[in-house]
Structure formats: structure tokens, C-alpha cells
C-alpha positions as MATLAB code, in Angstrom:
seq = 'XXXXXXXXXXXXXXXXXXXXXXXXXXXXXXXXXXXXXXXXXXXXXXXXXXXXXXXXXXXXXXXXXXXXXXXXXXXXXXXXXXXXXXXXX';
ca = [
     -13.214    0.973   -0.418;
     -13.313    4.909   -1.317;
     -10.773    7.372    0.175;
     -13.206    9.886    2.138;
     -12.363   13.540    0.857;
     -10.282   15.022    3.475;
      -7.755   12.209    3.217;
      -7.996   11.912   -1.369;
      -6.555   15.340   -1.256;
      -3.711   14.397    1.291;
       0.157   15.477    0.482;
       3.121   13.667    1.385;
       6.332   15.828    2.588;
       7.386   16.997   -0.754;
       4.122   18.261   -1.171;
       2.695   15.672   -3.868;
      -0.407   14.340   -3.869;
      -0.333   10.596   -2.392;
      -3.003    8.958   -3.934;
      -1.013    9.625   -7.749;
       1.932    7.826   -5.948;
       4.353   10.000   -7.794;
       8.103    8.460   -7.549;
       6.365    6.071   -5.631;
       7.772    1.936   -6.745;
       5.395   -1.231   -5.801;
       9.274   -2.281   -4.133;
       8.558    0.989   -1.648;
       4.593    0.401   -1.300;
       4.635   -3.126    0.280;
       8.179   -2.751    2.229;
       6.270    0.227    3.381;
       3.076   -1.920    4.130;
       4.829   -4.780    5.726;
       6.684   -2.342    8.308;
       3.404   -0.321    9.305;
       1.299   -4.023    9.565;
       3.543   -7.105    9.136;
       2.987   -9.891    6.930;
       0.105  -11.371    9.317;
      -1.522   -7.933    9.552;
      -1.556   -7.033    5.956;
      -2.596  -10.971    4.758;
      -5.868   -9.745    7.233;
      -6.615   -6.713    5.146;
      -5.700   -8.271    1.302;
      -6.282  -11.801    1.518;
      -3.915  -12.571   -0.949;
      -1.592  -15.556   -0.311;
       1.888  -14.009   -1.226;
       1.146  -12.422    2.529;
      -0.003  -15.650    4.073;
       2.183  -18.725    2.705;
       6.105  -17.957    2.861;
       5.658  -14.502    2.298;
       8.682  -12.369    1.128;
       9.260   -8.842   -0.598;
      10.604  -10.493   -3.504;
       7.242  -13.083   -3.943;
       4.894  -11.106   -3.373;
       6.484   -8.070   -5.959;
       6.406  -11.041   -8.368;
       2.528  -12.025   -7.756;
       2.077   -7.722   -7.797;
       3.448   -7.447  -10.806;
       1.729   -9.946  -12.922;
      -1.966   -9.950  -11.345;
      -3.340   -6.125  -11.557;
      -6.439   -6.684   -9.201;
      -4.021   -7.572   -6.108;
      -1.880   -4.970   -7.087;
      -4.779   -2.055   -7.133;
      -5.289   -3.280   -3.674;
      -2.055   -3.083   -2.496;
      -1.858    0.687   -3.593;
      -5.211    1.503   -2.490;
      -4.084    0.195    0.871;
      -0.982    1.807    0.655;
      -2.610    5.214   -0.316;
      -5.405    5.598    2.500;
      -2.226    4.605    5.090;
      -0.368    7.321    4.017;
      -3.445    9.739    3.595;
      -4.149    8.917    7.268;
      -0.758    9.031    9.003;
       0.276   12.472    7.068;
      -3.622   14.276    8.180;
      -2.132   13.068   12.168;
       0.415   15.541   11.766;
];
């Protein structure tokens, strides 16, 4: 799942590039995720059963933190989001 140029090089309001989510806590990336999809939305796009059985902020930051494959995900997801609702502007 590559970021396509135009969007790699996208800058959130500060000015910072998104995809080195500087400032940027796994607490704000899936409370972030969760608001833009829900918990049924995002368990379709990271199968990943903290989203899909009793999900929670809390949980899944738990699962995040210890399993580094789910959490890559989560900020990959998190990063081509962002690219793509800042390049609407």
C-alpha cells in the first residue's frame, strides 16, 4: 500500500510533513481513525480484531502498542487519510 507522490509530500496545517507524524501520538491516530470511519469501517480496512470484538480506544492502544505490524498499519492508514483530506483543500 504505497502513498502515490502528490499525497507523500502532503503538509498538515502547521506546515509539517504528515507522513513523519511529527507530535503526532498512536492515542491521536486511531481516535482520529475511528471518527473519520468508525470502528466497523476501520475493522474493514485493518482486519485486526481490537476493531471488530469489543473494540475501545483504550484496547486497541494496548494491542498497538505491543504488536508493531498492526501498528505500521494503523499509521499508514492514518497517513494516506490525512495526505488525502489536506490535498481537498
Amino acid at each position: 500500500m504505497a502513498t502515490s507522490p502528490h499525497l507523500s509530500d502532503a503538509r498538515d496545517e502547521s506546515g509539517r510533513l504528515i507522513r513523519e507524524l511529527h507530535g503526532v501520538t498512536l492515542a491521536q491516530i486511531v481516535e482520529y481513525l475511528v471518527a473519520h470511519y468508525g470502528w466497523a469501517e476501520l475493522d474493514q480496512r485493518i482486519r485486526i480484531n481490537c476493531f471488530a470484538v469489543d473494540p475501545s480506544i483504550k484496547s486497541s492502544l494496548t494491542f498497538l502498542r505491543r504488536t508493531p505490524w498492526a501498528r505500521a498499519k494503523v499509521e499508514e492508514l492514518y497517513i494516506r487519510t490525512r495526505s488525502e483530506e489536506v490535498s481537498k483543500k
